[in-house]
N, C-alpha and C positions, 0 to 999 in steps of 0.2 A: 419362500425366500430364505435362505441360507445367509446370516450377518454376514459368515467368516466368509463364505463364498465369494461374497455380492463385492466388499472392500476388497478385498486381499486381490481382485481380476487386474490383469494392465490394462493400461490404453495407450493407443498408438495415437499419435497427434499428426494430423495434417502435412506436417513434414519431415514426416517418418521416424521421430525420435519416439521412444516406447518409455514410459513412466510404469513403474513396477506393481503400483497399488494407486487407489483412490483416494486418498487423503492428500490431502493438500495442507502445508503450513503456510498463512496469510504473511503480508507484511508485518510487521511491527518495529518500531525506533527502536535502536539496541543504544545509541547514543554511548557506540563503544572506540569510537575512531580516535585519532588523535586532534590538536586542537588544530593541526594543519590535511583533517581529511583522512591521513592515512588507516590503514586497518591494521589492526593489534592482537597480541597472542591472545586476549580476552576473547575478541569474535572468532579465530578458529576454536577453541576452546569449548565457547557456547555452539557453533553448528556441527561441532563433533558430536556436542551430547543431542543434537537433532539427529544426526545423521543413522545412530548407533541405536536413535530410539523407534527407527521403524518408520516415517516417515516417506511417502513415495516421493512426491514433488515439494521441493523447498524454497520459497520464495524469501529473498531479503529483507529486509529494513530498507527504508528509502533511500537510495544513493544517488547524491546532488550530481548534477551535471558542468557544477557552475560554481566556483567557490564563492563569486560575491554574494550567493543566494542561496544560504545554508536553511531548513525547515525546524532544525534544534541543532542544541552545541552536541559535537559528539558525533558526525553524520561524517560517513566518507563520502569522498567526492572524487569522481572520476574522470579528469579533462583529458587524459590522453596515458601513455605509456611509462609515466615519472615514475611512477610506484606498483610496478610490476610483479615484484617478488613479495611484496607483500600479499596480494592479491593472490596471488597464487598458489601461498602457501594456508589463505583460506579458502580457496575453490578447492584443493586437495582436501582438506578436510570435511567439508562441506557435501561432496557428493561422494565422499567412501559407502562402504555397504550399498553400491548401486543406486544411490539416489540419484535424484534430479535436482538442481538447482541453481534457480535463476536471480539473476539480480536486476530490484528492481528499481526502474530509473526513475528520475522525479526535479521538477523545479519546482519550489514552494509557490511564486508568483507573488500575490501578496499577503499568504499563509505563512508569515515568520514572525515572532514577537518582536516584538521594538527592541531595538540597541542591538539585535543578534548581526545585523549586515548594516551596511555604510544605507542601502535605501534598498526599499522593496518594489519593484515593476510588474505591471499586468497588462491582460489589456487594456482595460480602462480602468482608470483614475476612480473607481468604486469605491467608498470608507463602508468597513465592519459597519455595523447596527451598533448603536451610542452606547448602549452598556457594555461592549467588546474592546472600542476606540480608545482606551484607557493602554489595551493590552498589545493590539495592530496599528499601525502606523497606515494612513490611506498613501496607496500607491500612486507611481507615476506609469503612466503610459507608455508603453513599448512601441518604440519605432519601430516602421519596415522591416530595416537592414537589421534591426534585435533580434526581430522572431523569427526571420531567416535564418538567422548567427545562434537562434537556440536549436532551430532546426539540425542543425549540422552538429550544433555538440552533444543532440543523443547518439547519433550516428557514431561519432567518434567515441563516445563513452559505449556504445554497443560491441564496438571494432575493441576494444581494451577489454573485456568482459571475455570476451569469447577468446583470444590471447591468454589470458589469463587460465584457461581451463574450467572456468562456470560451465554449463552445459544450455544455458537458454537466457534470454533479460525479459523483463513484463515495463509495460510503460503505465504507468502509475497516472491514471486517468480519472482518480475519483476523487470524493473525501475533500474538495474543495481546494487542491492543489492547479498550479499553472493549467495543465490539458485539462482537467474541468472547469478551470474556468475561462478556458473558450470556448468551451461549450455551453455555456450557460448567459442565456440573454442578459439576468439580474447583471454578471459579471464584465457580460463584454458587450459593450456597445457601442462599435466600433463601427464607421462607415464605408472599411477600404476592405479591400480583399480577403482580411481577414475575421470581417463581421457584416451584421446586418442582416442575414439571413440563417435559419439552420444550415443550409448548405456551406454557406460561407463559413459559417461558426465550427463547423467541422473539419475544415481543410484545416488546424493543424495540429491534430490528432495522425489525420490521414497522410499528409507532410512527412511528421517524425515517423510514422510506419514505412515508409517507402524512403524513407531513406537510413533507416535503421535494414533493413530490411536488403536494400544493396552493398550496405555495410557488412552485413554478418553472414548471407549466402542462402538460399533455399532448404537447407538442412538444416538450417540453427532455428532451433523455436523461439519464437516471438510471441508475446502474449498482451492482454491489456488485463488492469482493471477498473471499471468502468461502475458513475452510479446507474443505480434504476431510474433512480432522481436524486435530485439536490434538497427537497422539502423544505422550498424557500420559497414567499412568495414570487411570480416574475423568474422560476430563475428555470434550469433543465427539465423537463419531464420526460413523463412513462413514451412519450408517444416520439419524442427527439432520440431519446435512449435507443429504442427503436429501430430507426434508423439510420442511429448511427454504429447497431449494432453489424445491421446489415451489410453497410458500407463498409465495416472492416473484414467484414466475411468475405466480401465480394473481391476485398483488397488481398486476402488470404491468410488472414488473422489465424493464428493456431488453437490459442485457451483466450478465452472471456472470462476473467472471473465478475461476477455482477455483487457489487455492494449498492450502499445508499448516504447522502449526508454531507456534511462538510460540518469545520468549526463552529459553525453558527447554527446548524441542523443537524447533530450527530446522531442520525438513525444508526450508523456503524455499531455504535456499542451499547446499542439493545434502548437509548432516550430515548423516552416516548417524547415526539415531536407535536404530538396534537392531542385535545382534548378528547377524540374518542376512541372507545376501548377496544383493544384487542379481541382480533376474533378470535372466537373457538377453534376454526380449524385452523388458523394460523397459531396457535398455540401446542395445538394438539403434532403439528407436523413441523413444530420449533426452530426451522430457519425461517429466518426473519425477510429473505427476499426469493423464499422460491413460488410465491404466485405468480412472480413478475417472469421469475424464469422459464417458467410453464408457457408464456410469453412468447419470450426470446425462441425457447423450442420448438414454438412451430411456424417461427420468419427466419430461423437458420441452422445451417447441421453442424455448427462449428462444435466442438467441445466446451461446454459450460461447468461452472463453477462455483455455488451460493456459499458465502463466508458468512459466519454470524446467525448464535442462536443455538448450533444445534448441541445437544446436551449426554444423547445415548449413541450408542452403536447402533439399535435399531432404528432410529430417527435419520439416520446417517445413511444407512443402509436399502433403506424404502425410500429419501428422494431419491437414488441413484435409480434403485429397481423401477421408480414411478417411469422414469426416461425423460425426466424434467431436466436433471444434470449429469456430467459425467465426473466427475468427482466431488469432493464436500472440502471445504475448506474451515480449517481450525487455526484460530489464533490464540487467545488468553489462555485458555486452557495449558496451553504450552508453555507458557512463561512461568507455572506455576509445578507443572506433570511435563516436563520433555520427553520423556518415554512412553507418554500416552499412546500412540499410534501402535505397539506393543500390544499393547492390553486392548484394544478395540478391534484390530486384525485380528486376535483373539476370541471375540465375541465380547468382551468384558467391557463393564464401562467405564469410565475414568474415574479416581479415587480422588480427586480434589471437585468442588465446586465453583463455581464462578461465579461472583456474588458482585451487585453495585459496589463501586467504590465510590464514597460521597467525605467530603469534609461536613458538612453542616451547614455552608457558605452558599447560596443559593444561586447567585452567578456564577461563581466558581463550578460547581457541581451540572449548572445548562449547557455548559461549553465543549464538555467532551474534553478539554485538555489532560485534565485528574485522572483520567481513565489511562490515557496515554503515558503520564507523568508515573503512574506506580505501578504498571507492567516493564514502563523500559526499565525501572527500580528492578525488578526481579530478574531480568533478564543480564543486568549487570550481575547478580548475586552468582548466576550459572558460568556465568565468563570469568571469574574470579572461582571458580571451583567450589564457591558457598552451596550450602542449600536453601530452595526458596522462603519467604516467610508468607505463608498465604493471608495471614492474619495481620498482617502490617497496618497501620492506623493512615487513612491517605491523607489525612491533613498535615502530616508530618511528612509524608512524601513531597507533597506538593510545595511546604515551605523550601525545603531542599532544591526542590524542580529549580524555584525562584530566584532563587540566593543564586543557582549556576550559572544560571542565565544574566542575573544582575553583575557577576564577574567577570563572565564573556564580556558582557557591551559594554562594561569599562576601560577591559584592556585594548577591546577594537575602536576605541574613538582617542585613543593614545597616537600623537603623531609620527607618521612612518613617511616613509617616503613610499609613492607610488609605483607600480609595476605593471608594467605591458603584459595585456593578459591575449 
C-alpha cells in the first residue's frame, strides 16, 4: 500500500460528481454568521484557508433551516433566497482549487441551550437527563403540519445551496440533532405516522431525502451524516442504523459519513461513553467507528465515510485500502493545522496534536459541549486571519462560550413585534 497513492485517488459519487482525493473535512460550528444568520467575510476567509489546504471534499458547519431554531449563536440559516450574494461569495471561495463542498443542513430539535430561541420542538416532549436540564430546556411536541413544514424547508434551503454555487448539501442526521432524533426511540415516541415503529421513525429522514433530492436534481450530490448509535440507553442502535442505512441506499443516497453520540453520549469526540476498555484493535486501527463500518460495507455499496480518531496518514490510508470506507473524514485537527490535507497527501503526518479538552468541571467536561465551545474558538481565530492557539486553556474558552450565549438570550426575549415567517 502506497499512503500517497491510496489518498490522493478520486472517487466518483453515485451521481456522477468526482471528488479529487479522500479526505474529507467533517462539520464543525464556525459560529461565524451574523446575529441575523447571514454569512461573513470571516467564513469565506476560513474555507479559503481549507480550500488552499488540500482538502478534497468540504463539508460545513451546521446551517439552520429554520431561524426560530438556531443550534448556537453565530449559525447561518438558510430559508430561501434573501441572502444570496453572500452565499456566494463563500461557495466561490470554498470550492476554489477544485474542491468539493457541501453545506450541511440541520435543525437542532431540542438540541439548543436555553434562552438561544423563543422555544425548542421535537418530536416528543423528552427532557435531557437531570444533570443536562439546568443547560436544555424540555421540548414541545411537533405537530403534523411542523414536520411536514420542516420537510419542505430542507428542500428549500437545498434549492438555495446549489443557486448559490456550493457543489453538494449533507443532511445532518446524527449527534442528537432533529433527524436523529426521530430516529431514535428514547427521543421519539410518537404514535402517528411519524413514530412508533423503526419504519415509521425513519420516514423523516427519508422525507427530507426525497424531497431534497427533487429540489436539487439527480446530479447534485446529496449525502447524510448518520450515528452508528446514539449510546443511550432505549435510544438508536447498531441494528436500526443498519437499516436505515439501507434504506437511504435504496433511496439513492451518495456519501454516508457514519459517526456516533449526541450531547448526552458524545462518542463523537473520542468520550469514552462506558466503563469498558478500549480494544486493541480498535486502538491500533484508530477511528473510532470503523468496525461498524466494516458493517455498513457489506449491507451497501454506497460510498462510506468514518470521521473521528484517526491520527496518521497510515491509519487513514489502510481503512480506505481495508475497503471498509471510501474516504476518512478529519475534523479538529483542522481547526488547529488547516493545511493538514497538504502534508498527509504527502505521506506526512500532521504536526499538531489533538488532545482532550477538559476544564476540570465534571459535568461540564461529560457533555461534549467544551469540545465543541473551543474548536469553534479556533476556527474564529482562522476567519479573522489569526493563527490558531492549540494550547488555549478550555475553561476559559468555555466561560466565553457562556457569557455569548447569556447575551444572545437576553437580547432575544427583549420585546419585538412578531413576523410572519
Amino acid at each position: 500500500m502506497n499512503t500517497t497513492t491510496t489518498l490522493s485517488r478520486p472517487l466518483v459519487l453515485p451521481c456522477g460528481a468526482k471528488i479529487k482525493n479522500r479526505l474529507l473535512k467533517s462539520a464543525m460550528s464556525e459560529a461565524l454568521a451574523t446575529r441575523e444568520g447571514v454569512a461573513t467575510p470571516e467564513l469565506v476567509r476560513l474555507y479559503s484557508a481549507w480550500a488552499q489546504g488540500g482538502i478534497g471534499l468540504c463539508i460545513t458547519g451546521n446551517v439552520m433551516i429554520d431561524k426560530r431554531a438556531k443550534g448556537e449563536p453565530g449559525n447561518v440559516i438558510i430559508e430561501g433566497p434573501q441572502h444570496l450574494k453572500e452565499l456566494q461569495a463563500w461557495a466561490q471561495a470554498a470550492t476554489a482549487n477544485k474542491t468539493q463542498c457541501w453545506v450541511q443542513l440541520n435543525h437542532p430539535g431540542k438540541q439548543a441551550p436555553k434562552g438561544l430561541n423563543r422555544e425548542t420542538v421535537a418530536p416528543s416532549a423528552i427532557p435531557f437527563r437531570k444533570d443536562m436540564q439546568a443547560f436544555f430546556a424540555t421540548p414541545r411536541e411537533l405537530t403534523t403540519d411542523e414536520v411536514q413544514a420542516l420537510v419542505e424547508r430542507f428542500a428549500v434551503a437545498a434549492k438555495t445551496v446549489k443557486d448559490a454555487g456550493f457543489t453538494g448539501v449533507q443532511i445532518h442526521g446524527a449527534h442528537g440533532y432533529l433527524v436523529s432524533q426521530f430516529l431514535s426511540p428514547h427521543h421519539n415516541q410518537r404514535t402517528d405516522a411519524w413514530g412508533g415503529t423503526a419504519e415509521k421513525r425513519r420516514r423523516f429522514v427519508l422525507e427530507v431525502y426525497r424531497a431534497i433530492r427533487a429540489a436539487v436534481g439527480p446530479q447534485f450530490p446529496v449525502g447524510i451524516k448518520l450515528n452508528s448509535a446514539d449510546f443511550q440507553r432505549g435510544g438508536f442502535t447498531e441494528e436500526e442504523s443498519l437499516d436505515t442505512i439501507r434504506a437511504l441506499a435504496d433511496a439513492g443516497i451518495d456519501l454516508i459519513e457514519i459517526s456516533g453520540g449526541t450531547y448526552e453520549a458524545p462518542a463523537m469526540t473520542g468520550v469514552k461513553t462506558s466503563k469498558e476498555p478500549v480494544k486493541e484493535s480498535t486502538q491500533a486501527r484508530e477511528a473510532y467507528f470503523l468496525e461498524f463500518a466494516e458493517k455498513a460495507r457489506a449491507a451497501v455499496n454506497t460510498p462510506l465515510v468514518v470521521t473521528g480518531g484517526f491520527r496518521s496518514a497510515k491509519g487513514m490510508a489502510q481503512a480506505i485500502a481495508s475497503g471498509a470506507v471510501d474516504m476518512v473524514g478529519l475534523a479538529r485537527i483542522l481547526a488547529v493545522e488547516p493545511d493538514v490535507p497538504n502534508r498527509l497527501l504527502a505521506g506526512k503526518n500532521p504536526e499538531q496534536v489533538v488532545r482532550p479538552i477538559k476544564t476540570g468541571i465534571s459535568a461540564i467536561d461529560k457533555m461534549g459541549l467544551l469540545e465543541i465551545s473551543w474548536y469553534t474558538g479556533q476556527l474564529k481565530r482562522i476567519g479573522r486571519g489569526q493563527p490558531t492557539k492549540p494550547k488555549e486553556p478550555g475553561l476559559w474558552v468555555f466561560a466565553k462560550q457562556v457569557w455569548s450565549m447569556v447575551g444572545v438570550g437576553r437580547k432575544k426575549h427583549k420585546p419585538t413585534k412578531l413576523r410572519a415567517n
